[in-house]
VOMI-71051 format. One record per residue: residue in one letter; y, x, z of N, C-alpha, C in turn. Coordinates in steps of 0.1 Angstrom, whole numbers, padded with zeros to 4 digits, always signed. Atoms other than C-alpha are relative to their C-alpha. Layout:
BEGIN
AYXZYXZYXZ ...
***
This chain:
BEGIN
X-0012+0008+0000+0000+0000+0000+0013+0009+0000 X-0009-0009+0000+0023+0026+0009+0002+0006-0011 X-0001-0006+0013+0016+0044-0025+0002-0008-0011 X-0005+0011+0009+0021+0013-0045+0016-0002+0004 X-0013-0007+0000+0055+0015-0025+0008+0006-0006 X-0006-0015+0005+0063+0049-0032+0000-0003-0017 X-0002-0004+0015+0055+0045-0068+0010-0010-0004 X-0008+0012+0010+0078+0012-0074+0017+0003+0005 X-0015+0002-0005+0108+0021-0052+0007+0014-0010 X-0006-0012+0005+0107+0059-0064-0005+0004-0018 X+0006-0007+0011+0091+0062-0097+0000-0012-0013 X-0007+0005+0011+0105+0032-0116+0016-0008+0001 X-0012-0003+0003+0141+0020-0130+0004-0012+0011 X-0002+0010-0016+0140-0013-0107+0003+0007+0012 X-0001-0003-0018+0131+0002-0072+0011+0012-0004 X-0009-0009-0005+0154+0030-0078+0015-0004-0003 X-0012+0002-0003+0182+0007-0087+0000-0011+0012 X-0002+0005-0010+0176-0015-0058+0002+0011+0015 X-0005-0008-0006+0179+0015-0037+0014+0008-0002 X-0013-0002+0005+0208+0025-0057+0006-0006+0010 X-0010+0008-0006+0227-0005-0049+0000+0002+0017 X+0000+0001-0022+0217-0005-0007+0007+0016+0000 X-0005-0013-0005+0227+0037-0009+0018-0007-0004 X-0015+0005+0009+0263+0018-0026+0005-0006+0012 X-0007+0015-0007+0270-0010-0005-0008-0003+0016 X+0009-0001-0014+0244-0015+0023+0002+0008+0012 X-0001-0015-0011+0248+0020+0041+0019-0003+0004 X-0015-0001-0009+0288+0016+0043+0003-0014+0007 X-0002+0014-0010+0286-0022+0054-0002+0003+0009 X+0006+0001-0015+0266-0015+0083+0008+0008+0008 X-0012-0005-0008+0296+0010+0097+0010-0017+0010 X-0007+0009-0007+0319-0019+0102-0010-0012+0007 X+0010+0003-0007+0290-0039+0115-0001+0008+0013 X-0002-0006-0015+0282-0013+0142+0010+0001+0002 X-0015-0003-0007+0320-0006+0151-0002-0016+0009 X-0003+0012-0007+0316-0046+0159-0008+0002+0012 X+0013+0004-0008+0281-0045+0175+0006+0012+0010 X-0003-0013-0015+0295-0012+0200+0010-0007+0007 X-0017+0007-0005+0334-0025+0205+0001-0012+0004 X-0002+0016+0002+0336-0061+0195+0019+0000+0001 X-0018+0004+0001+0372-0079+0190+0007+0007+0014 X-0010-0005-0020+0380-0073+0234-0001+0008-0001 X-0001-0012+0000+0372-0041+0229+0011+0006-0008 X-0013-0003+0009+0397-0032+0202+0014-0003+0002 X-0014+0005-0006+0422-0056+0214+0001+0010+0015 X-0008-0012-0008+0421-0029+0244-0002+0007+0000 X-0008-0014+0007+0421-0002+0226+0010+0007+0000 X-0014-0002+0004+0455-0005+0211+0012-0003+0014 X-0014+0008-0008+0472-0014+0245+0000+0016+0012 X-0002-0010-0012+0484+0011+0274-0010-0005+0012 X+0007+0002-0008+0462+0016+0303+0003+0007+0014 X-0005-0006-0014+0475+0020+0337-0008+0006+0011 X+0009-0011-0004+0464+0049+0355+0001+0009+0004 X-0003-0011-0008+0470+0073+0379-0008+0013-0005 X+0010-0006+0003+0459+0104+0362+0011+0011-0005 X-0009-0013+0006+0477+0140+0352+0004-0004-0017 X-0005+0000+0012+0479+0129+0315+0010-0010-0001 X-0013+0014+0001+0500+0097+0323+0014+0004+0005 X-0014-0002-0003+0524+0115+0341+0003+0009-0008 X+0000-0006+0010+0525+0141+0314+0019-0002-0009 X-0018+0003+0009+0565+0142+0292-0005-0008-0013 X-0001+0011+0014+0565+0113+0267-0003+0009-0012 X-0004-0007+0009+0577+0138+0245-0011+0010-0003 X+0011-0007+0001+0547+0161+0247-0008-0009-0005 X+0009+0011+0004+0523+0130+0242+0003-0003-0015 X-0005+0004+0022+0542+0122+0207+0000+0012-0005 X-0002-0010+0008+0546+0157+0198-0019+0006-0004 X+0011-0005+0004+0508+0162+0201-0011-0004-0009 X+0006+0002+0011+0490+0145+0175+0005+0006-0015 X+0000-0009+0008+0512+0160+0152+0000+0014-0002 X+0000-0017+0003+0510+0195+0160-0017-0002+0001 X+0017-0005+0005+0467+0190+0160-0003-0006-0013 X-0001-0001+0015+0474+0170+0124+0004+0013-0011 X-0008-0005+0005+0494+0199+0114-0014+0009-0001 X+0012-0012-0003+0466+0226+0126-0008+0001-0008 X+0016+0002+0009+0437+0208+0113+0002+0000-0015 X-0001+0004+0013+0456+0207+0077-0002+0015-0006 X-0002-0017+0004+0459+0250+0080-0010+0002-0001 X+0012-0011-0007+0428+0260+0094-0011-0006-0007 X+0013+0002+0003+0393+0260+0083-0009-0008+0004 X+0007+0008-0002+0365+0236+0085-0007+0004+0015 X+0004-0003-0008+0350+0256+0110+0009+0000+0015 X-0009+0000-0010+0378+0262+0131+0008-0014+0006 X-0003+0019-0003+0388+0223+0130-0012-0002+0014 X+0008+0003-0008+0361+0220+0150+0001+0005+0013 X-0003-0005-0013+0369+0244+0179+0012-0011+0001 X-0013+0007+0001+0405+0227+0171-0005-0018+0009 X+0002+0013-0005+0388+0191+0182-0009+0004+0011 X+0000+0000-0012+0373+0207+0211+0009+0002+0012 X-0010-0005-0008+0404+0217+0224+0004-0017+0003 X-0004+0012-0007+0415+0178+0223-0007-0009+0009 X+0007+0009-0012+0389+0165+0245+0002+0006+0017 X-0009-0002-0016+0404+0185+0273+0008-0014+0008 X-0013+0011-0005+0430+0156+0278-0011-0012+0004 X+0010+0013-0003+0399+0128+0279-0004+0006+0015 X+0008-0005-0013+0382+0151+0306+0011-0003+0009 X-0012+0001-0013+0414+0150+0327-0001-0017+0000 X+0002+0016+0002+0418+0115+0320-0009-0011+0006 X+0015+0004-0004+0382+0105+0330+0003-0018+0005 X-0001+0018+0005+0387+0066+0317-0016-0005+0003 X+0014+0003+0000+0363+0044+0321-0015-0001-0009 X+0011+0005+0012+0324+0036+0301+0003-0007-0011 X+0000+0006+0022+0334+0011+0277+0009+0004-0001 X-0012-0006+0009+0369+0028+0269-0007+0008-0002 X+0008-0014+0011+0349+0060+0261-0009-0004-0006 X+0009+0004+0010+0323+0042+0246+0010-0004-0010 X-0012+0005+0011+0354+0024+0225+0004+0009-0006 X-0006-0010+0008+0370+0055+0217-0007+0010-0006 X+0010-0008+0007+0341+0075+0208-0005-0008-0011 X+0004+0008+0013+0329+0046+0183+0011+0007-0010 X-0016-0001+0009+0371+0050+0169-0003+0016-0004 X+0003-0006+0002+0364+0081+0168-0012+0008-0014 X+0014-0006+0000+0330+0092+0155-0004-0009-0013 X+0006+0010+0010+0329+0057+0129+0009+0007-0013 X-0006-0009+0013+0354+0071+0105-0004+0012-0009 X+0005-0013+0009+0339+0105+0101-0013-0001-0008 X+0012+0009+0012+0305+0085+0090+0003-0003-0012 X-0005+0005+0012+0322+0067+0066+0004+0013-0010 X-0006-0009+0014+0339+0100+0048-0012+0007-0002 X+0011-0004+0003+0306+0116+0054-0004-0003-0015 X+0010+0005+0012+0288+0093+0032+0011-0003-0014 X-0008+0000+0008+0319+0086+0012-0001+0016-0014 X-0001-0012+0011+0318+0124-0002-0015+0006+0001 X+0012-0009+0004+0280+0129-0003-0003-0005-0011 X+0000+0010+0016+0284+0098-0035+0008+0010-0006 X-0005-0010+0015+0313+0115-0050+0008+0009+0001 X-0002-0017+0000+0319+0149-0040-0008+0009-0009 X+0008-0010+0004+0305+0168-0064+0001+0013-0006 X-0010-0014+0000+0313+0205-0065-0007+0005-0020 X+0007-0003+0010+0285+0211-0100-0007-0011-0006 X+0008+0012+0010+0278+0186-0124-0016+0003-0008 X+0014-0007+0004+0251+0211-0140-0011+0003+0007 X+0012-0002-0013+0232+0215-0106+0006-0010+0008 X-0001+0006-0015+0242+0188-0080-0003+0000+0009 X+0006+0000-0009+0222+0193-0060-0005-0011+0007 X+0002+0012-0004+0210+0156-0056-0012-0002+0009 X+0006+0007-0007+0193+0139-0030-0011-0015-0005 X+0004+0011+0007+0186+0108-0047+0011-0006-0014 X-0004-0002+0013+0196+0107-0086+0001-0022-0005 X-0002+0014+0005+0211+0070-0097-0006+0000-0009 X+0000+0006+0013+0196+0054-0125+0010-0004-0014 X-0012+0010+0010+0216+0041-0155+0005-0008+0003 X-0004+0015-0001+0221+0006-0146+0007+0001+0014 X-0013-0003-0011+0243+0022-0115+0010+0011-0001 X-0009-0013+0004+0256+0055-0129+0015-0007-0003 X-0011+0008+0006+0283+0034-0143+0017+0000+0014 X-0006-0005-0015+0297+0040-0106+0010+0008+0001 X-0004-0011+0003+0308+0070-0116-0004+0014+0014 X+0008-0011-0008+0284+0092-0094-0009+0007-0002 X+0010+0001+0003+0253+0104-0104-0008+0000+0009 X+0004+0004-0013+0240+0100-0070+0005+0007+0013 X-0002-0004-0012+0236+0112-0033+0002+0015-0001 X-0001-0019-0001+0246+0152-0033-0006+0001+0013 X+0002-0008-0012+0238+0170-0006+0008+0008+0003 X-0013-0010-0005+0266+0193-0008+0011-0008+0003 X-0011+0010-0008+0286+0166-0004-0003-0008+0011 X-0005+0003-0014+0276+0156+0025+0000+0011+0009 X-0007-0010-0006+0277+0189+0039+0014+0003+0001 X-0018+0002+0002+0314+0190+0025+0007-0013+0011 X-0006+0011-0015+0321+0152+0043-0004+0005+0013 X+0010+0000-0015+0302+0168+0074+0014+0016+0001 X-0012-0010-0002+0332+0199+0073+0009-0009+0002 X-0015+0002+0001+0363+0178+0066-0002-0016+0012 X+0002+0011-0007+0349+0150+0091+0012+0006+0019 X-0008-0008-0020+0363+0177+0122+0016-0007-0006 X-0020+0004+0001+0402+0170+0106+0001-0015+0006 X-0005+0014-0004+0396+0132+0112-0003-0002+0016 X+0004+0004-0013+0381+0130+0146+0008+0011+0009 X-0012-0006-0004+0405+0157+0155+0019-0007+0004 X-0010+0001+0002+0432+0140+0143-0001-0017+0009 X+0006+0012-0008+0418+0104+0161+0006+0001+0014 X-0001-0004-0011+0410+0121+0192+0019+0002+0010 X-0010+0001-0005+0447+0126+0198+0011-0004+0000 X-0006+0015+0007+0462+0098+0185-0001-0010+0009 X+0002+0006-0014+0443+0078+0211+0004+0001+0014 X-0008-0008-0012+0455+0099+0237+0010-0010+0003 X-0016-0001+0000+0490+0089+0231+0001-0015+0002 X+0001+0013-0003+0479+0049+0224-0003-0003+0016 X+0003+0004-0015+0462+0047+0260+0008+0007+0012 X-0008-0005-0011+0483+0066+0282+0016+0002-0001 X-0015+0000-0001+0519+0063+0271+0003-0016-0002 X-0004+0008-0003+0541+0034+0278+0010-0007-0011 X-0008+0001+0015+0560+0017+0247+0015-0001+0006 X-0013-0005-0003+0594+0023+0271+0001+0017-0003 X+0001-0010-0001+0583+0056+0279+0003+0006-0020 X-0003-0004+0012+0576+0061+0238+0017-0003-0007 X-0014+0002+0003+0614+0048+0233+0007+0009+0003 X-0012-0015-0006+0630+0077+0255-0006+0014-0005 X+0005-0013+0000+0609+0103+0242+0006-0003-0018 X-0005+0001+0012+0623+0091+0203+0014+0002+0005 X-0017+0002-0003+0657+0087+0222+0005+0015+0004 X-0001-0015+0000+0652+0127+0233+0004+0006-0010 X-0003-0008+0011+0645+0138+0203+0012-0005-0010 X-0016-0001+0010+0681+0125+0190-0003-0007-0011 X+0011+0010+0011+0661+0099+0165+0009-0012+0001 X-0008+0014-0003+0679+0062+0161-0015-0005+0004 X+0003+0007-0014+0670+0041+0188-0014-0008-0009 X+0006+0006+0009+0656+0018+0159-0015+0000-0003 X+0015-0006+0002+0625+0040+0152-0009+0000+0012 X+0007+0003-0007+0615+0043+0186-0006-0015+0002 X+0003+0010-0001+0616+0003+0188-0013-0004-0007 X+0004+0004+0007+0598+0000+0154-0015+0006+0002 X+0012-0007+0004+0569+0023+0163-0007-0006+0019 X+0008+0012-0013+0560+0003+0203+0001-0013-0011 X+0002+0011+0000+0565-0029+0184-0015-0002-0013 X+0013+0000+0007+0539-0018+0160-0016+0003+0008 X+0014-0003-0006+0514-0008+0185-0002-0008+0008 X+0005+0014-0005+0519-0041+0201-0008-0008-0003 X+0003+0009+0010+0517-0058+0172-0014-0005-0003 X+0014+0002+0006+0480-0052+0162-0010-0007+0009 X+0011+0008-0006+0464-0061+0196+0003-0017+0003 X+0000+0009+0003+0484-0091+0193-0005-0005-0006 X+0007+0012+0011+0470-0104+0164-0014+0003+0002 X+0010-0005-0003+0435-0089+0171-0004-0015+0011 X+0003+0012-0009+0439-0117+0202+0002-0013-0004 X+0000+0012+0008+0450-0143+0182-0010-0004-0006 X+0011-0001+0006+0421-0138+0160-0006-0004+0009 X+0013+0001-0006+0398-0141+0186+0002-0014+0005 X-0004+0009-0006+0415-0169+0201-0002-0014-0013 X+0001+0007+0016+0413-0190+0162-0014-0001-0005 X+0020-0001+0002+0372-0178+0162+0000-0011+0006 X+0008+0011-0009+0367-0196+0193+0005-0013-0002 X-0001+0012+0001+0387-0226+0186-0005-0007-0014 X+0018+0003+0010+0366-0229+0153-0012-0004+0002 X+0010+0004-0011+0337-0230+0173-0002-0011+0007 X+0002+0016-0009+0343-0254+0197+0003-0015-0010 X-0002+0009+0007+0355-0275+0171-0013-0007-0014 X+0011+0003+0006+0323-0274+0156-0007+0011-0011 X+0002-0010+0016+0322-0243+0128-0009+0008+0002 X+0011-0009-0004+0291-0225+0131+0002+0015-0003 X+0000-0013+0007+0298-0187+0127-0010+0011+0010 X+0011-0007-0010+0265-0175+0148-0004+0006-0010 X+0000-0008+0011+0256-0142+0126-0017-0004+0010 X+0019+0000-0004+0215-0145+0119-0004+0011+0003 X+0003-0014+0002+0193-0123+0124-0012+0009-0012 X-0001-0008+0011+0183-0099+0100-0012-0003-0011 X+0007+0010+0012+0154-0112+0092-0006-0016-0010 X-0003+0016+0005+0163-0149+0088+0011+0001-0010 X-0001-0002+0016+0170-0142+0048+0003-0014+0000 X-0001+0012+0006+0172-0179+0038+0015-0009+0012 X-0016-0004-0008+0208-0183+0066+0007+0007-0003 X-0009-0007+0007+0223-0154+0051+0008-0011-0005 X-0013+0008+0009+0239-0171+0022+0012-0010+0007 X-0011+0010-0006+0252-0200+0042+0007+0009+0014 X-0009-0007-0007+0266-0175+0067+0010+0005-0006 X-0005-0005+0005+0280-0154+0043+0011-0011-0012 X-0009+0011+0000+0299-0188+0030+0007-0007+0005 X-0004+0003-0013+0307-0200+0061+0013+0006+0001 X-0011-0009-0004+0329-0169+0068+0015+0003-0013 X-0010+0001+0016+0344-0170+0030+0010-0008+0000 X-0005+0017+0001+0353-0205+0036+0010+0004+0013 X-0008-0001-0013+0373-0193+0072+0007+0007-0004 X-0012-0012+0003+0394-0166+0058+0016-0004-0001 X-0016+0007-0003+0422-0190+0049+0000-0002+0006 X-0002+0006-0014+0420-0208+0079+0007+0012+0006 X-0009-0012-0009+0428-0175+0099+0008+0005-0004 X-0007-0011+0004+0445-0159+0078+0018-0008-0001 X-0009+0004+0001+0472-0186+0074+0011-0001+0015 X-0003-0006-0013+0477-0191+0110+0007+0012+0005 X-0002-0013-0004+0480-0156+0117+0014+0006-0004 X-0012+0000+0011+0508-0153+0088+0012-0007+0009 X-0010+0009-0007+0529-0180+0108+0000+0003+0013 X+0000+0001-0015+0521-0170+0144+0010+0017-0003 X-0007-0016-0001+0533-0129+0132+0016-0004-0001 X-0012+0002+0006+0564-0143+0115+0009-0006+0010 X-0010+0007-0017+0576-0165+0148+0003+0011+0009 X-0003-0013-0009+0568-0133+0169+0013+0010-0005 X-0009-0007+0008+0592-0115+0145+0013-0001+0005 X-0012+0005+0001+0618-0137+0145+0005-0001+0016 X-0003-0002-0009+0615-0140+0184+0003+0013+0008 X-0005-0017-0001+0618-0101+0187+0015+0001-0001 X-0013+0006+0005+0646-0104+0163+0014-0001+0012 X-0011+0011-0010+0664-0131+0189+0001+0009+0012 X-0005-0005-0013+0661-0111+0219+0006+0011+0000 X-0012-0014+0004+0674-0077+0201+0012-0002+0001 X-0018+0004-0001+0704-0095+0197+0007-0007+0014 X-0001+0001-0015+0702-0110+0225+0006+0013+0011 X-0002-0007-0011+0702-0081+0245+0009+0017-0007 X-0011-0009+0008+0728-0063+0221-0003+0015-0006 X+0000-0012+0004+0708-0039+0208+0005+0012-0011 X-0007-0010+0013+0720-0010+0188+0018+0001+0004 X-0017+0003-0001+0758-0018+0201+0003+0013+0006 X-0007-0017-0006+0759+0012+0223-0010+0012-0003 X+0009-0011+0002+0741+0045+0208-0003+0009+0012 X+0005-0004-0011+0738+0054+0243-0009-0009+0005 X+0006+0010-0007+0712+0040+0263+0001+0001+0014 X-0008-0001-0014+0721+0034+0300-0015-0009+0011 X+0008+0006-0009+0687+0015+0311-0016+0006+0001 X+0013-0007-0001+0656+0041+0303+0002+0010+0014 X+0007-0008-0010+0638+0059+0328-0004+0013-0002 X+0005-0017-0001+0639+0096+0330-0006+0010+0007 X+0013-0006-0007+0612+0119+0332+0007+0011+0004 X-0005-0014-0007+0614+0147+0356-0012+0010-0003 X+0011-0007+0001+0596+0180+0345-0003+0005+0012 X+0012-0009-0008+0566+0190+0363-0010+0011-0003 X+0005-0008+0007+0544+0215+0363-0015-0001-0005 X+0010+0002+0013+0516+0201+0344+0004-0001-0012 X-0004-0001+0015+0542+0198+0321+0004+0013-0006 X+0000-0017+0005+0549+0235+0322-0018+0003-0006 X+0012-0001+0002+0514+0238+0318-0004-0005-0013 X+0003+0008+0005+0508+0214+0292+0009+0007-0014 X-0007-0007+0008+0537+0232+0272-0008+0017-0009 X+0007-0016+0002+0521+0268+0277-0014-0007-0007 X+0008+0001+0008+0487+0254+0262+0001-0004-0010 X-0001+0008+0015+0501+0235+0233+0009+0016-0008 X-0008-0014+0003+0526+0271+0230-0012+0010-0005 X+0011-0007+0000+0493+0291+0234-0008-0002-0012 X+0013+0008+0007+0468+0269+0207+0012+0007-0014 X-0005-0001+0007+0498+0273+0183+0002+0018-0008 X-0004-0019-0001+0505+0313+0182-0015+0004+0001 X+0014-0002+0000+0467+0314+0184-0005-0004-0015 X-0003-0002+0012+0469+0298+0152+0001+0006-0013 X-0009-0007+0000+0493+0315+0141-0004+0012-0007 X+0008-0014+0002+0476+0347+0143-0012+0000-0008 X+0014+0001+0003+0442+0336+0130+0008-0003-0015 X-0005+0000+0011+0463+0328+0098+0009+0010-0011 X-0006-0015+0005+0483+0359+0097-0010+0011-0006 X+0016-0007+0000+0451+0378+0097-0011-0001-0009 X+0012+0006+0009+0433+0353+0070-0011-0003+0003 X+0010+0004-0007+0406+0348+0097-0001-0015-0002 X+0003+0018+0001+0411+0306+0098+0006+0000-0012 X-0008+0007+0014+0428+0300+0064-0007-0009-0006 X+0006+0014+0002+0417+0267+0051-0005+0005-0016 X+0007-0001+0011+0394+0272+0017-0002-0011-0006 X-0001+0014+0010+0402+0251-0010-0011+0005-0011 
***
């Protein structure tokens, strides 16, 4: 049985385009599927929100926390695949200090860890460094080449499996900044750096924004539900519910999506009313933020981000890390 298998999946144009299509479509579905099945909607809606917390990174200078995703974007863009990866050990220092709870580190290790999957598999389809040798794993058929792949490389997933460190590098301290800074705090540390007021506003009301609607959403599922709308996902092997699921949810999209449209657009306009309200922009001074006083985790915090950089620095002067294109 197994060799009657083997021969139909691998050794004619059928089974190797029905594995085609599942290596196409099947393998990157099931990402956003697990992100759900780990996280779920509550989990993501507290994700994106501040989390209050007595901890050396919270008290940390605003201005450090914003400056530091872009100086480990910046790094991970110079340095070598190899050295990205020291580079994203260096950002899990801040989690260790931190020491959040199980499901937020389960959360942020999903955020984390699900993206670099995806470019994984993304460049082991179409990264291909030698069209004359690919080095294929599993070679498309005709009736999918059309793709414009000729199949699974292997060096390209070795390649997505190098440039995977820049993203989860660049995640890793992104997050940071979402869970332990304050969307006042992020206003004075824009208002430091001598920036209009504006930008600080526009960049907390954006990191509001998402777990808002994230809760709205969930809040629009369940009143679906109770109202009668079946959206109970089958299981995997109850084939003949598929379809009518995968209809089901087709058929809801407006529904939510319209809602959601008119609930963002009120929040807007109620933002809006209270900016004016509360006269913003009238004085380019601000007379009501809260200023940080340095400490010396912030000396500290300086000297290591000073240190990583000049370390660098040097590894580039040298030609030791230089990024290989």
């Amino acid at each position: 049985m197994i060799e009657l298998l083997n021969q139909f999946f691998f050794h004619t144009i059928v089974g190797r385009t029905i594995i085609g299509y599942l290596l196409m479509f099947i393998v990157p579905a099931m990402l956003p599927a697990l992100f759900i099945m780990l996280v779920g909607v509550q989990g993501l809606r507290h994700l994106f929100s501040y989390e209050p917390k007595q901890s050396i990174i919270h008290q940390l200078d605003p201005r450090l926390k914003v400056l530091y995703p872009f100086i480990i974007g910046v790094l991970s863009v110079l340095l070598n695949w190899d050295f990205v990866f020291l580079l994203l050990v260096f950002t899990l220092i801040p989690w260790v200090l931190l020491r959040t709870s199980q499901a937020r580190m389960r959360v942020v290790l999903t955020m984390i860890v699900t993206p670099a999957i995806g470019l994984i598999w993304s460049q082991g389809l179409f990264h291909i460094q030698d069209y004359q040798h690919p080095n294929l794993i599993f070679t498309f058929p005709p009736t999918i080449s059309w793709f414009g792949t000729p199949g699974l490389s292997g060096t390209g997933l070795l390649y997505g499996a190098q440039q995977a460190g820049r993203v989860m590098a660049g995640a890793s301290s992104s997050l940071i900044l979402l869970m332990t800074t304050k969307p006042s705090e992020v206003i004075w540390a824009f208002y430091k750096f001598r920036m209009p007021v504006a930008v600080g506003l526009a960049f907390s009301a954006a990191l509001r924004f998402l777990p808002q609607m994230i809760e709205r959403m969930t809040v629009l599922l369940q009143v679906m539900q109770v109202r009668g709308y079946d959206l109970t996902i089958p299981r995997w092997w109850q084939v003949h519910l598929w379809p009518g699921y995968i209809g089901r949810v087709f058929m809801c999209i407006p529904i939510i999506t319209v809602p959601l449209l008119i609930s963002s657009l009120r929040s807007t306009s109620v933002m809006a009313v209270v900016a004016d309200a509360r006269a913003f922009g009238s004085n380019p001074k601000r007379t009501m933020l809260i200023e940080h006083q340095t400490t010396l985790a912030d000396r500290v915090a300086i000297f290591l981000l000073l240190a990583l950089i000049i370390t660098v620095i040097i590894l580039l002067v040298f030609h030791i890390g230089n990024r290989q294109i």
